[in-house]
TORLUM-143922 format. One line per 2 residues: their letters; for each residue x, y, z of C-alpha. Coordinates in Angstrom, 3 decimals. Last residue first. Example, Ala and Ser with C-alpha at 12.3 -4.5 7.8 and 13.67 -1.06 7.14 Angstrom:
BEGIN
SA = 13.670 -1.060 7.140; 12.300 -4.500 7.800
// end
This chain:
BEGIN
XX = -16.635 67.476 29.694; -15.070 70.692 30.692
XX = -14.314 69.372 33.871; -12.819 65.766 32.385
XX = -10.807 68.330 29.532; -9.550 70.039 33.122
XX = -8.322 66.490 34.782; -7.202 65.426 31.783
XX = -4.309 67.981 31.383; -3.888 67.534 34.877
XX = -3.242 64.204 34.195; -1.111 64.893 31.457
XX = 0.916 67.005 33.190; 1.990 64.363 36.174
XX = 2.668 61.666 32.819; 5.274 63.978 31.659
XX = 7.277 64.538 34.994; 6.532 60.107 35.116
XX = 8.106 60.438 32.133; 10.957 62.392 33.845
XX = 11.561 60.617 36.146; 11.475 56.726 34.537
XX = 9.648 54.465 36.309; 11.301 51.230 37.583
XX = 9.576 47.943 36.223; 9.989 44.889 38.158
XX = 9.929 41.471 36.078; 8.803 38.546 38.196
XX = 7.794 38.436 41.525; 9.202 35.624 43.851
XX = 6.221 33.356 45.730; 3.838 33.467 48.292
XX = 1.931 30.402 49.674; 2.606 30.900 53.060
XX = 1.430 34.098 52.925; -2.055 32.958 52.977
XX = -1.813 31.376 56.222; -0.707 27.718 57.870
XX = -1.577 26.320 54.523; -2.923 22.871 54.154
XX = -5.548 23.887 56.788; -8.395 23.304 54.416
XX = -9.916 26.935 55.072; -5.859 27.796 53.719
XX = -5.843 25.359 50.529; -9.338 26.623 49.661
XX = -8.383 30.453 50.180; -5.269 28.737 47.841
XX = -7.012 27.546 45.019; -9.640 30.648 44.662
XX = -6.318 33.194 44.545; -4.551 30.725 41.719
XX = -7.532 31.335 39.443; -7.983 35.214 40.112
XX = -3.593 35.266 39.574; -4.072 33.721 36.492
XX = -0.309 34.617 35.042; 1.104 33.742 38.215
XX = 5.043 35.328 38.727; 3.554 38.606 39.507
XX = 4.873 41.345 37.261; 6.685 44.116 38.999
XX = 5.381 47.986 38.950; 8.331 50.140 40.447
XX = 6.597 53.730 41.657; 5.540 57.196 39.626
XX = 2.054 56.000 39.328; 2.182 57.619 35.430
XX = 5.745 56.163 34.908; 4.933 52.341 36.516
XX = 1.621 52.697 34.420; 3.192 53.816 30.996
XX = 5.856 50.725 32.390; 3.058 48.268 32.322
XX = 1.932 49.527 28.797; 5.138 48.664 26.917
XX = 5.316 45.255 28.833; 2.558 44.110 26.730
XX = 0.765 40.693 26.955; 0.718 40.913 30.775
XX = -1.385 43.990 30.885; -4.555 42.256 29.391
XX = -4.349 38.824 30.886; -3.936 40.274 34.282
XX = -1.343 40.663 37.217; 1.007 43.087 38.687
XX = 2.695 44.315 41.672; 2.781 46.954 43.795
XX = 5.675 47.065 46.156; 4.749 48.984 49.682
XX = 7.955 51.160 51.167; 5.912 52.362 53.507
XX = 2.499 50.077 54.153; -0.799 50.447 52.103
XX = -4.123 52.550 53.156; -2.087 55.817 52.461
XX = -1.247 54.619 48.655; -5.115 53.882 48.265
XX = -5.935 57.487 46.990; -2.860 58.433 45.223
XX = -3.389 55.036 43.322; -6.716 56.247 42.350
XX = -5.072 58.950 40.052; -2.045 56.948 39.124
XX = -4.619 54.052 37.680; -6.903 56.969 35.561
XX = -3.486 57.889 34.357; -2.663 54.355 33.326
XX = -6.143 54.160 31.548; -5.368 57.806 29.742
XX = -1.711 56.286 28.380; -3.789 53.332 27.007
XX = -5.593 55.611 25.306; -2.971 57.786 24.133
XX = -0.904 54.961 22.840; -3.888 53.782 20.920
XX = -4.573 57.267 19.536; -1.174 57.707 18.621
XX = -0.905 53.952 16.927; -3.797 54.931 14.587
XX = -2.204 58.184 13.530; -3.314 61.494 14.132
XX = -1.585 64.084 10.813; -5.303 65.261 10.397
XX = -5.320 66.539 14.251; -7.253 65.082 17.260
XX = -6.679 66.836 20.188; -9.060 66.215 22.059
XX = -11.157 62.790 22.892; -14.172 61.642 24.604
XX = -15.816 58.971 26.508; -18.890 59.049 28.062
XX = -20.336 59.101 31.565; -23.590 57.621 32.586
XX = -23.315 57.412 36.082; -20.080 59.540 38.296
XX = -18.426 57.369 40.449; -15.167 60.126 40.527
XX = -12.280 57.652 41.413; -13.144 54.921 40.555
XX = -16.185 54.309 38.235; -16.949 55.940 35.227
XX = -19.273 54.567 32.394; -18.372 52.392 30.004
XX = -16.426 54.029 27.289; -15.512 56.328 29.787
XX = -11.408 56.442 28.770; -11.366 59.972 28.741
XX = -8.560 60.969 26.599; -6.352 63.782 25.830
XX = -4.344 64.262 22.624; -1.033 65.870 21.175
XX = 0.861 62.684 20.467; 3.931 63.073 22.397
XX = 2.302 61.768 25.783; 5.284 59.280 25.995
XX = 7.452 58.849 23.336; 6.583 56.176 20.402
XX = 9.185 53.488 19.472; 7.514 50.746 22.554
XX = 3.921 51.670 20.726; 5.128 50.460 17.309
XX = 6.682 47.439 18.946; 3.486 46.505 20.988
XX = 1.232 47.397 17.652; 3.232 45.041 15.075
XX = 3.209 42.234 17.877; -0.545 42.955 18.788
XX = -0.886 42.294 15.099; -1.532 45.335 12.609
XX = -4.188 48.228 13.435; -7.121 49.528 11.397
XX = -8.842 51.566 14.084; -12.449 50.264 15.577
XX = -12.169 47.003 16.632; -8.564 47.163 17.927
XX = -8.536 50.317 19.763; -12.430 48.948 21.459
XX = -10.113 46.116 22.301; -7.318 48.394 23.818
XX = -10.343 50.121 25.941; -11.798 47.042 26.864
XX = -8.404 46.184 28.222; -8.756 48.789 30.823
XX = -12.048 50.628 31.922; -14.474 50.879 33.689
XX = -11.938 51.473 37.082; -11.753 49.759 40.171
XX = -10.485 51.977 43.363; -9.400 49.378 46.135
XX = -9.637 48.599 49.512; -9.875 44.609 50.652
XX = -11.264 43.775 54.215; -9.524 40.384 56.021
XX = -12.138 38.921 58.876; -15.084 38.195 57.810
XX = -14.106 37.192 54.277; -12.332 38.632 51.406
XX = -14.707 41.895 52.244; -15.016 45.262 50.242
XX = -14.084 48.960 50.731; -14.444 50.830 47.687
XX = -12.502 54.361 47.013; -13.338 57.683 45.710
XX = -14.604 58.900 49.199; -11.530 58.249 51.738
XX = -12.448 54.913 53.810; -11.222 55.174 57.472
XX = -8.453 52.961 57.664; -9.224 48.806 57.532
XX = -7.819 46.879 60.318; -7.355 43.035 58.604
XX = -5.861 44.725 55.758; -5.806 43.834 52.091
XX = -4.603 45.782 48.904; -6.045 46.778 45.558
XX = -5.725 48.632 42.733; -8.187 48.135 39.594
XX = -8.385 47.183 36.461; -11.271 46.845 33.640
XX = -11.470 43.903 30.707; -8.071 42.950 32.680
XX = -5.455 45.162 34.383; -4.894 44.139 37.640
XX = -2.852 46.518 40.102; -2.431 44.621 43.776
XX = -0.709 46.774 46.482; 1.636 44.958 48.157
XX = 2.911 45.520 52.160; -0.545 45.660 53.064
XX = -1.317 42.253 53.431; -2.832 39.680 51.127
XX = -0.895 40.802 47.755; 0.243 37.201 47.073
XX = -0.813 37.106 43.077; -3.521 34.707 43.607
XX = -4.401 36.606 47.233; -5.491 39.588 45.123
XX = -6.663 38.027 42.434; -9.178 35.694 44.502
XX = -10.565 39.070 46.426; -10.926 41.229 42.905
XX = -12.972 37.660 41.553; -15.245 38.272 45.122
XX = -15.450 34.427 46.828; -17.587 31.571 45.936
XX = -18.758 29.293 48.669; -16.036 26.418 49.261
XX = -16.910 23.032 48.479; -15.865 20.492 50.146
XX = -14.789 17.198 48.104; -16.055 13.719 48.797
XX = -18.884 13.762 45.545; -15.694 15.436 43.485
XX = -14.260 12.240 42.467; -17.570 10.562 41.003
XX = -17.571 13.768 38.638; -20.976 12.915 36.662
XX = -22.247 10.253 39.292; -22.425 13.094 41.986
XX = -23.798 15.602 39.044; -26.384 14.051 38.422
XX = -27.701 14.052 41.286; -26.423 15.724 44.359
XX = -23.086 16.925 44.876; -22.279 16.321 48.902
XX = -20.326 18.528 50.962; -20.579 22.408 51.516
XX = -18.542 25.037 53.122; -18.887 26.994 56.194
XX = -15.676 28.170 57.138; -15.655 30.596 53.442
XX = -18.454 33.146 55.050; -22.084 32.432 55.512
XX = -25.172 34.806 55.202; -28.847 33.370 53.610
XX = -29.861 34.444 49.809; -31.707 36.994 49.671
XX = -35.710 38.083 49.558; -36.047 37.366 53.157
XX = -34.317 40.835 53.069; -36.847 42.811 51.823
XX = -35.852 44.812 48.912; -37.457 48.073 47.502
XX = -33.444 48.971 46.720; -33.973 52.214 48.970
XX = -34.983 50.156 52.023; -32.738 47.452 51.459
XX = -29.330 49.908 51.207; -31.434 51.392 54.789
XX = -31.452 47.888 56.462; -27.917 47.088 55.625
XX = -27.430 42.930 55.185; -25.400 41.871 57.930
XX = -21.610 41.530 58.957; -22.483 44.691 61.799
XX = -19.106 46.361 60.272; -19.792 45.414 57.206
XX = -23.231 46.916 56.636; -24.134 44.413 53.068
XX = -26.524 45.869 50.714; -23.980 47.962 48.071
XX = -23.499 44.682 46.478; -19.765 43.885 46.996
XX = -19.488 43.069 50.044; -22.413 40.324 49.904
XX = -19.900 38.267 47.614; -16.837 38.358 50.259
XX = -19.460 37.776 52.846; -20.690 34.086 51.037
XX = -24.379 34.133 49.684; -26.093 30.680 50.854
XX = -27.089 27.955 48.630; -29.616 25.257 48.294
XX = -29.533 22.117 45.874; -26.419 20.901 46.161
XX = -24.905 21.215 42.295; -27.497 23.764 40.870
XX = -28.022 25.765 43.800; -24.622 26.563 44.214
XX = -24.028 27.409 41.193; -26.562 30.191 41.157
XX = -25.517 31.407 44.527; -22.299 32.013 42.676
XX = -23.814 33.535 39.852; -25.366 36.199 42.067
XX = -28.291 36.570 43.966; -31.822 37.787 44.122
XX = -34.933 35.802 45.664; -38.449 35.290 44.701
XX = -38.213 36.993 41.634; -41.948 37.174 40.284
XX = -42.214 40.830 40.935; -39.597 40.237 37.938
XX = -42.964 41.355 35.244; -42.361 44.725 36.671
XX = -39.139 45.241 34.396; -38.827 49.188 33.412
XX = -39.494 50.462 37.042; -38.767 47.528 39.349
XX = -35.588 47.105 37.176; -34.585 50.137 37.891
XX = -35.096 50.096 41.640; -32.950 46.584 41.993
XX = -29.964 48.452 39.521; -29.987 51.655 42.166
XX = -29.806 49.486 45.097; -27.536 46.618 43.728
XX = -24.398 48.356 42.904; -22.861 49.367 39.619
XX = -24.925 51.971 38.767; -23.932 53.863 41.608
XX = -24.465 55.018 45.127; -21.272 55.086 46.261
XX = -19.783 51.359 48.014; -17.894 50.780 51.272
XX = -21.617 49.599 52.769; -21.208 51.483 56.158
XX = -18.918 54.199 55.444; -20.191 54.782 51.861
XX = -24.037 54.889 52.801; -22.813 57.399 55.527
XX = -21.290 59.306 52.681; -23.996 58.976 50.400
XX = -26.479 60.554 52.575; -29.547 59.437 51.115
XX = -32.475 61.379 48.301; -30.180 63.200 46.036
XX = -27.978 60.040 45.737; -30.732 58.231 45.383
XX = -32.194 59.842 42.734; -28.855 60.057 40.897
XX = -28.573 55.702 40.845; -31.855 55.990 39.920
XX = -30.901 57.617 36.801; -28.033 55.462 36.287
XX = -29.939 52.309 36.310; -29.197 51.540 32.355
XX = -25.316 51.733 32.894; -24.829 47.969 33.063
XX = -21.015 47.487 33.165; -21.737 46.422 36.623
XX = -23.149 42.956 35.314; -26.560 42.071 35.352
XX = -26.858 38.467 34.914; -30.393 37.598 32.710
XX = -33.163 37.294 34.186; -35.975 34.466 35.481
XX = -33.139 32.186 36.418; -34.421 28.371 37.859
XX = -34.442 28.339 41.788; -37.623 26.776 41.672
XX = -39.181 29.772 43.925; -38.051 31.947 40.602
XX = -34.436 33.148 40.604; -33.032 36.935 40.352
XX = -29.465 37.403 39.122; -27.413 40.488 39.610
XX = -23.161 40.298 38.930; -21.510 42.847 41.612
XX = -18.912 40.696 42.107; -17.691 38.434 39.135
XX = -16.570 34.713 40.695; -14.634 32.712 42.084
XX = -14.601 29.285 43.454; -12.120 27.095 45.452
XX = -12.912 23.213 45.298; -11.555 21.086 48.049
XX = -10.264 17.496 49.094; -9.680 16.091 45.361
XX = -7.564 13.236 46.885; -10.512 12.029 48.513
XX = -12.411 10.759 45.590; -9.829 7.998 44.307
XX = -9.053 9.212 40.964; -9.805 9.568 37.390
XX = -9.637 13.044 37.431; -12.265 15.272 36.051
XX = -10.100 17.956 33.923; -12.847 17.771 31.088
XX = -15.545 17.468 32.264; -15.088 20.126 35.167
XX = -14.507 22.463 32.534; -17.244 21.881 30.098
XX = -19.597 22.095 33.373; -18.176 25.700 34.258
XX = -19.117 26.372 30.730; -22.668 25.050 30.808
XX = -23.216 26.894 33.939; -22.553 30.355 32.529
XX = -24.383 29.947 29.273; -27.720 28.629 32.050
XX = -26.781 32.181 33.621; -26.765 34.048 30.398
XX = -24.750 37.370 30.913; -25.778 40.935 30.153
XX = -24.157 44.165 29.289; -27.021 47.094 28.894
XX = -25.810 50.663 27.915; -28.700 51.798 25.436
XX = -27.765 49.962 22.426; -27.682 46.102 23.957
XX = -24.623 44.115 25.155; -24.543 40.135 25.736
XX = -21.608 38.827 27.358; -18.724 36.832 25.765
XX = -17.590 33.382 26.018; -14.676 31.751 26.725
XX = -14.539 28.096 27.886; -10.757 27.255 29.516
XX = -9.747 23.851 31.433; -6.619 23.270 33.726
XX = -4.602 19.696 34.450; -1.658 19.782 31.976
XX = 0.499 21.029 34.702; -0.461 20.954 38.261
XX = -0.777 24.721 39.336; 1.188 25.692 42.823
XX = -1.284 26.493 45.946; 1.366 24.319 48.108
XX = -1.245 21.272 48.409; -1.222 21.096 44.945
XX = -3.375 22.600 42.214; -6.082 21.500 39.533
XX = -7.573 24.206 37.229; -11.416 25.238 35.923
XX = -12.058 28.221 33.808; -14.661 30.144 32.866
XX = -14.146 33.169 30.339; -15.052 36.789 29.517
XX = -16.658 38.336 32.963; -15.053 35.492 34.938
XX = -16.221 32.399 35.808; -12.944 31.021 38.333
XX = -12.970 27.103 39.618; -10.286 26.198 41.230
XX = -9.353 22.461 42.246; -7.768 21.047 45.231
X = -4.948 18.605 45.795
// end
């Protein structure tokens, strides 16, 4: 028996599963919270916030068992989140999440300045607002009060420190900074160089085989059944969902659809990187390509906070008796920047077409039409990278509420989308990299299960869909 721990962008969560990687019912833990977002494109998390909730969770699933039957604990956790701790360990700033647009300006100076290509091949991240470098250079410009950092690190180092004491960054983590050369498995010396960084100034290197033992105080008389248990350093959320919903080898290509989504899939011989794309790490030896948008359910909140819509029910059926892309407008989903495919900092969002007889319902429809077009543009992209005759299938909170969008994405992509049978896939994914560095599972495929509903795409929507991303191709020119 293991547990999971996953602290999300929106949530923490803690869950118990078997030896098999299936949940134990009645045993899981949720604390939602929400990050903190300021006027000129800041989105910020509270560490201590963060650690309270993960403590909620272990409270209140802590089994009243012998120690060693909880063997392991599985964590994931939000790449690209930036932290910087005094010499205490303590948080002097808030978690930066990639949402944060403010370093886009430095992001462009370095672009203008290194070879972002070469920076791409090594690192398998663009120069962007998203990354380290460009975020590490801003806030030595606007915040030089953080000279005081003495190291920078993520939440997961964070937690670490908190329940042992010391803490190491995992590989899967590193990936996704923009700092880490993958192919040497160190930090880059020319991603430090243009983030003002010196290396001493991170958290040491260690993949998922070198996990810890040993809560110290209080938390070792807090959870007397964990004190036994290893601990697994925290692993990429994108890497956890991936294996949760048994995409681990190229023959399935992830799609997750939650505050953002992305398309994934894992090889342990990663193709030549095509520009548009990330290349990040699982661990030392599995890579993970993927394009990861800025937007997905964000963009049906944003629908819900700003138009005067009915209950998700009332919306999902109006949206399943409304045509595809018969509504007249184009959509740029930017609301928070761009990411995959075109990595572009501080883009907006904008939309054409607008007409007095524009309904509510049409402009929802046509935004969640323009995520599933962003998804068909960056699946052309990874498709290559996967097997023939690859299934994609899917997972996340905000695409498994409505079947109406999963087959707009099915038609735009132009391939069968099926459901994964795990509704927390991210959850599930920390369990079972714990279950597999245990040696209860002989491999990660071992765990897999039957997918769930299978959408089929419909020809001539997926005609439609082809023209409407053209159609937003030459608005996103314009624009």
């Amino acid at each position: 028996m293991v547990i999971a721990l996953d602290v999300g962008t929106s949530s923490a969560r803690a869950a118990f599963y078997d030896g098999e990687g299936r949940p134990i019912a009645g045993r899981s833990h949720q604390v939602q919270y929400r990050p903190r977002l300021t006027r000129d494109g800041g989105v910020e998390h509270d560490a201590d916030r963060l650690l309270e909730a993960v403590v909620q969770c272990l409270d209140a699933i802590h089994p009243n068992r012998p120690p060693e039957e909880t063997r392991g604990v599985g964590v994931a956790t939000f790449w690209h989140g930036l932290l910087g701790f005094d010499a205490s360990g303590h948080a002097l700033t808030p978690v930066y999440m990639w949402a944060d647009t403010r370093s886009a300006p430095e992001a462009q100076v370095l672009r203008s300045a290194l070879d972002d290509a070469a920076m791409h091949a090594r690192t398998g991240c663009h120069l962007h607002s998203s990354y380290w470098p460009a975020k590490l250079r801003w806030l030595a410009r606007e915040h030089p009060e953080f000279v005081r950092v003495a190291r920078w690190g993520s939440f997961g180092e964070f937690l670490e420190l908190n329940l042992f004491g010391e803490a190491t960054t995992s590989v899967s983590m590193a990936s996704g900074t923009g700092l880490f050369d993958q192919a040497a498995g160190r930090w880059d010396l020319e991603a430090l160089a243009a983030a003002q960084l010196d290396e001493q100034r991170l958290f040491p290197l260690t993949d998922r085989a070198e996990p810890r033992r040993g809560l110290r105080a209080p938390w070792a008389s807090r959870w007397p059944a964990l004190r036994t248990a290893t601990w697994f350093p925290a692993v990429g959320d994108g890497a956890a969902s991936n294996v949760g919903s048994d995409c681990v080898d190229p023959t399935r290509i992830a799609l997750n659809v939650g505050t953002s989504a992305a398309l994934r899939v894992v090889t342990t011989e990663p193709p030549a990187l095509p520009p548009g794309l990330w290349r990040y790490r699982v661990d030392r030896n599995r890579a993970i390509v993927g394009g990861a948008t800025s937007e997905g359910g964000n963009i049906y909140a944003w629908c819900r906070q700003v138009l005067r819509l009915g209950s998700d029910e009332e919306v999902e059926a109006a949206l399943a008796a409304s045509p595809p892309d018969a509504h007249g407008l184009t959509i740029l989903p930017h609301l928070a920047g761009e990411r995959a495919p075109g990595w572009r900092d501080g883009r907006t969002g904008a939309i054409a077409g607008l007409r007095l007889d524009t309904s509510g319902i049409d402009i929802v429809r046509a935004a969640l039409e323009s995520v599933a077009l962003r998804l068909a543009a960056i699946y052309r992209l990874l498709a290559p990278s996967a097997s023939d005759g690859h299934a994609i299938v899917a997972s996340g909170a905000a695409l498994g509420h409505s079947r109406v969008w999963t087959q707009m994405i099915a038609d735009a992509i132009g391939r069968p989308v099926a459901w994964s049978s795990e509704p927390e896939a991210t959850i599930r994914g920390a369990a079972v990299l714990a279950l597999e560095a245990l040696g209860s599972l002989s491999d990660l495929a071992a765990a897999r299960r039957p997918t769930g509903e299978t959408f089929v795409p419909e020809k001539a929507h997926h005609v439609r869909y082809l023209e409407a991303l053209e159609r937003q191709r030459r608005l996103d020119e314009r624009v």
